[in-house]
C-alpha positions as CSV (number, residue, x, y, z in Angstrom):
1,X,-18.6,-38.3,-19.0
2,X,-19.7,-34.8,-19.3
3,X,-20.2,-34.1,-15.7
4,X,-16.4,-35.5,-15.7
5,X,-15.3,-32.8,-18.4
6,X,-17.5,-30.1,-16.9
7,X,-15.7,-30.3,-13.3
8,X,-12.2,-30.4,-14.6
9,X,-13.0,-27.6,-16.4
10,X,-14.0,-25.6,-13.2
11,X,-10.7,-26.5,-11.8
12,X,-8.7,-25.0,-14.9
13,X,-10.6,-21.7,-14.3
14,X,-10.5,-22.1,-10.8
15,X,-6.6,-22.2,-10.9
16,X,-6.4,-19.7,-13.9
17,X,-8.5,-17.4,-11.6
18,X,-6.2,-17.8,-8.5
19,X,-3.0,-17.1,-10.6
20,X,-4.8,-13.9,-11.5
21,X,-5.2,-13.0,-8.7
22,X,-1.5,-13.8,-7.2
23,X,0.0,-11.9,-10.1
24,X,-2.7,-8.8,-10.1
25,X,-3.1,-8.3,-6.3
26,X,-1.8,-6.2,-4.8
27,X,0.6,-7.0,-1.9
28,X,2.7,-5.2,0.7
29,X,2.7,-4.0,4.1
30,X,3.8,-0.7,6.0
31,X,3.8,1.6,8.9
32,X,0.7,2.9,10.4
33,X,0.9,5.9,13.3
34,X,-2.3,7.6,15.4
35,X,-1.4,11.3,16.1
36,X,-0.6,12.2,19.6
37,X,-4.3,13.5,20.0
38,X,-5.6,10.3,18.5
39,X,-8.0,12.2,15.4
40,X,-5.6,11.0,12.6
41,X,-3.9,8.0,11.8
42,X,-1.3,8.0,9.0
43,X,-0.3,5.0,6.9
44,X,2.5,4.5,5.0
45,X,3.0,1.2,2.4
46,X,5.4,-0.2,0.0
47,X,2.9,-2.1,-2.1
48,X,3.8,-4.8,-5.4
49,X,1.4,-5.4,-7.8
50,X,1.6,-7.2,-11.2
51,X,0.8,-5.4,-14.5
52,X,-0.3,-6.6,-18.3
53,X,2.9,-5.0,-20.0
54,X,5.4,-3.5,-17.2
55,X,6.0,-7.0,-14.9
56,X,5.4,-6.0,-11.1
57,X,5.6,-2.4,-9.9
58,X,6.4,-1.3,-7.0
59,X,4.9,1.8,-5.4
60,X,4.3,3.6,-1.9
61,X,0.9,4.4,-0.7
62,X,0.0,7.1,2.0
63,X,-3.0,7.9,3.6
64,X,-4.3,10.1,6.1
65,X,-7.4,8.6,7.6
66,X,-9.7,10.8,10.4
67,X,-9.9,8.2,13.4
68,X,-13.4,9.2,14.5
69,X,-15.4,9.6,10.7
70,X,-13.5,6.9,9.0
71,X,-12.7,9.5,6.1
72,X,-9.5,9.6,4.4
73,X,-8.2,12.8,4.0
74,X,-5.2,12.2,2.3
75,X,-4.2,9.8,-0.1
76,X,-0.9,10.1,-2.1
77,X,0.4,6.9,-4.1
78,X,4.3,7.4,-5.6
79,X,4.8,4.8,-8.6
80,X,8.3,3.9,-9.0
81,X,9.9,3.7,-12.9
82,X,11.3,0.8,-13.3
83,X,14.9,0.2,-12.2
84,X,14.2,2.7,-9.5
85,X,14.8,2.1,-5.3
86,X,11.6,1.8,-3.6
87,X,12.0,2.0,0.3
88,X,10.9,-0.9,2.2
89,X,8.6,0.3,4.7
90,X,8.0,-2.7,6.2
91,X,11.5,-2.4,7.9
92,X,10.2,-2.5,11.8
93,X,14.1,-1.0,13.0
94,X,13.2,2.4,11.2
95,X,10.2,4.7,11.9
96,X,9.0,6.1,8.7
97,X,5.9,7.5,9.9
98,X,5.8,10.5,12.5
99,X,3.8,13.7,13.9
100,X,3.9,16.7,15.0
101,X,3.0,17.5,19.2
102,X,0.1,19.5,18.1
103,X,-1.2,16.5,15.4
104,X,-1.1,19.0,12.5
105,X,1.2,17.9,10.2
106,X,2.3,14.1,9.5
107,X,6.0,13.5,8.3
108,X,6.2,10.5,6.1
109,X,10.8,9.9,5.3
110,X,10.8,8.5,2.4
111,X,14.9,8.0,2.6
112,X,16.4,8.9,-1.1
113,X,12.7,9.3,-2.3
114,X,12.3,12.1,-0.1
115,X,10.2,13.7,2.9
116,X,6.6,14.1,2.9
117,X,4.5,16.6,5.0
118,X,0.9,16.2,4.8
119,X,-1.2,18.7,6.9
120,X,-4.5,18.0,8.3
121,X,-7.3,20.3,8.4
């Protein structure tokens, strides 16, 4: 009887955990780019995540990662108020993410959220 009790209690926090997880997790997908000399790679997300208070949020995440090191030299994340258009950047028929010949300087269009330069050192 109590080894009964004691397993469908693991299953309530078992599911309780997994719909913490669905709703807090983060979720989304992007654009990624290498630079034409292959140091850099640039990332660009549109990524959901749920909140205690505010619902889901929706935000953009960029990062600048060195290729060979592993080191992120950049990291920018916009968070959207809430009503406002976040672009999708998992749209494959646009290119969000581009560079310059000499891999100096990655242009992230963010449409009606704006451009974004991010130099690399």
């Amino acid at each position: 009887m109590k080894s009964r009790r004691t397993i469908w209690l693991l299953v309530a926090l078992l599911a309780v955990a997994a719909f913490g997880l669905a709703w807090f997790g983060e979720g989304g997908g992007g654009e990624y780019r290498d630079s034409p000399d292959g140091q850099w790679q640039a990332e660009a997300m549109t990524v959901s995540g749920g909140t205690w208070f505010h619902g889901r949020i929706r935000s953009v995440r960029i990062k600048v990662t060195d290729n060979s090191t592993g080191l992120v030299v950049w990291q920018v994340r916009l968070i959207s108020l809430p009503g406002e258009s976040v672009p999708e950047l998992r749209d494959r028929s646009k290119r969000f993410v581009s560079w310059d010949a000499a891999s100096t300087v990655a242009t992230i269009d963010l449409g009606q959220m704006g451009v974004v330069r991010l130099p690399v050192p």
